[in-house]
N, C-alpha and C positions, 0 to 999 in steps of 0.2 A: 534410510528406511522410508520410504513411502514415492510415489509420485512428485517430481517440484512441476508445481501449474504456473510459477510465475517466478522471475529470477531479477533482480537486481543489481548493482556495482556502483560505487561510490567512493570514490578512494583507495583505503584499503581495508573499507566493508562490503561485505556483499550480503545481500538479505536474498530468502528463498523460503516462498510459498511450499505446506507438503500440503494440497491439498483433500490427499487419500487421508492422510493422520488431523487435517483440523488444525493444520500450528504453522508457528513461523520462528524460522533457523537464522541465525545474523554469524557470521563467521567475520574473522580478522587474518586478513592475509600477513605473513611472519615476514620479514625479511626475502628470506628465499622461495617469494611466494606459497608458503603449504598452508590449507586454509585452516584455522582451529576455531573452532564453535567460540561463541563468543558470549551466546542470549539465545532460550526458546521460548517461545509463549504458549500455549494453548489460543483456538483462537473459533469463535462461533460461525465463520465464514471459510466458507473453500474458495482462497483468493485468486484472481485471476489477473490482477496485475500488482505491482509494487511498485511504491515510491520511496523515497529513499531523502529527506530532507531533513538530515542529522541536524538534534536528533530524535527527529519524527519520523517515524513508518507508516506509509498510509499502506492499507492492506482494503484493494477494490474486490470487491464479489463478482460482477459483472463479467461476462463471457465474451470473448471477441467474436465471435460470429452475430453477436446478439449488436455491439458496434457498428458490425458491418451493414446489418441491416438497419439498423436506425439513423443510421448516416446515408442510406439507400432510400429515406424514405417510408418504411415499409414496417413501423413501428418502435413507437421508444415505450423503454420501462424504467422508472426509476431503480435504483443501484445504490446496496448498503458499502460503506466506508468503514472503516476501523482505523483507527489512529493509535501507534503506540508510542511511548517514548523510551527509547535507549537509553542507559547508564551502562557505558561502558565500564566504570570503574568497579561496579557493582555484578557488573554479569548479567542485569536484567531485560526485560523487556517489559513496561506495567502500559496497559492498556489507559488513554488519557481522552478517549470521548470517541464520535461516531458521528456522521453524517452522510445524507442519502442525496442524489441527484442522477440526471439525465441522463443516460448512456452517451447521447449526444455531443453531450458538449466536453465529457471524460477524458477525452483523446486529446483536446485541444488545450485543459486546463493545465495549470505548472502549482505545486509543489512547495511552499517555502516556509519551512519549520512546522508549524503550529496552523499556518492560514494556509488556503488555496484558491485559488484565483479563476476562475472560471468565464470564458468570454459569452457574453449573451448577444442577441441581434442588435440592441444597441448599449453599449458597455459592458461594463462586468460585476459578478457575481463574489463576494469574498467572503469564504466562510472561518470560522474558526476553530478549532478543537476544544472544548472544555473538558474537564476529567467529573467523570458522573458522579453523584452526591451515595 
């Protein structure tokens, strides 16, 4: 049900932005590859890409064309984040904090767990997920 704006693969997860519905779907491939839902969230952003660094989901708002130009040059905007954490054992997906940055440098950043790593013109950026109060 709905549009996927953004798709992921991870082993034998795969997470999938439905942008039209506002939520994020994490399915677990069986054996014989046939995907069965695993975790959905509700989610306040229509994501446009996914990360996938079990077991965090970053879920970016940010649009590729909008990348394309900011990497052109020709304007950056900052770009909300969402961060969840998976519990597979549980079925869940609970949202565990939010961070905003550069369209810019999005492309080039990596992913690992909790933190993400962003390269800036001299060094790098490392942010981390907290879970909101």
């Amino acid at each position: 049900g709905g549009s996927a704006t953004a798709i992921t693969l991870r082993g034998k997860l795969i997470a999938v932005a439905v942008g039209s519905r506002r939520q994020v779907n994490v399915y677990k491939l069986s054996a014989g590859g046939t995907p069965a839902l695993l975790a959905t969230t509700p989610t306040s952003l229509m994501g446009k890409k996914l990360s996938l660094a079990y077991p965090y989901l970053h879920l970016i708002e940010g649009n590729k064309s909008g990348w394309q130009h900011c990497l052109g040059g020709q304007g950056c905007c900052r770009v909300p984040t969402q961060v969840f954490t998976l519990d597979e054992q549980a079925g869940t997906l609970t949202l565990a904090g939010s961070y905003s940055t550069t369209e810019a440098i999005l492309p080039f950043g990596a992913a690992f767990g909790r933190h993400v790593v962003i390269p800036l013109e001299r060094g790098y950026q490392v942010l981390r997920a907290e879970s909101a109060p």
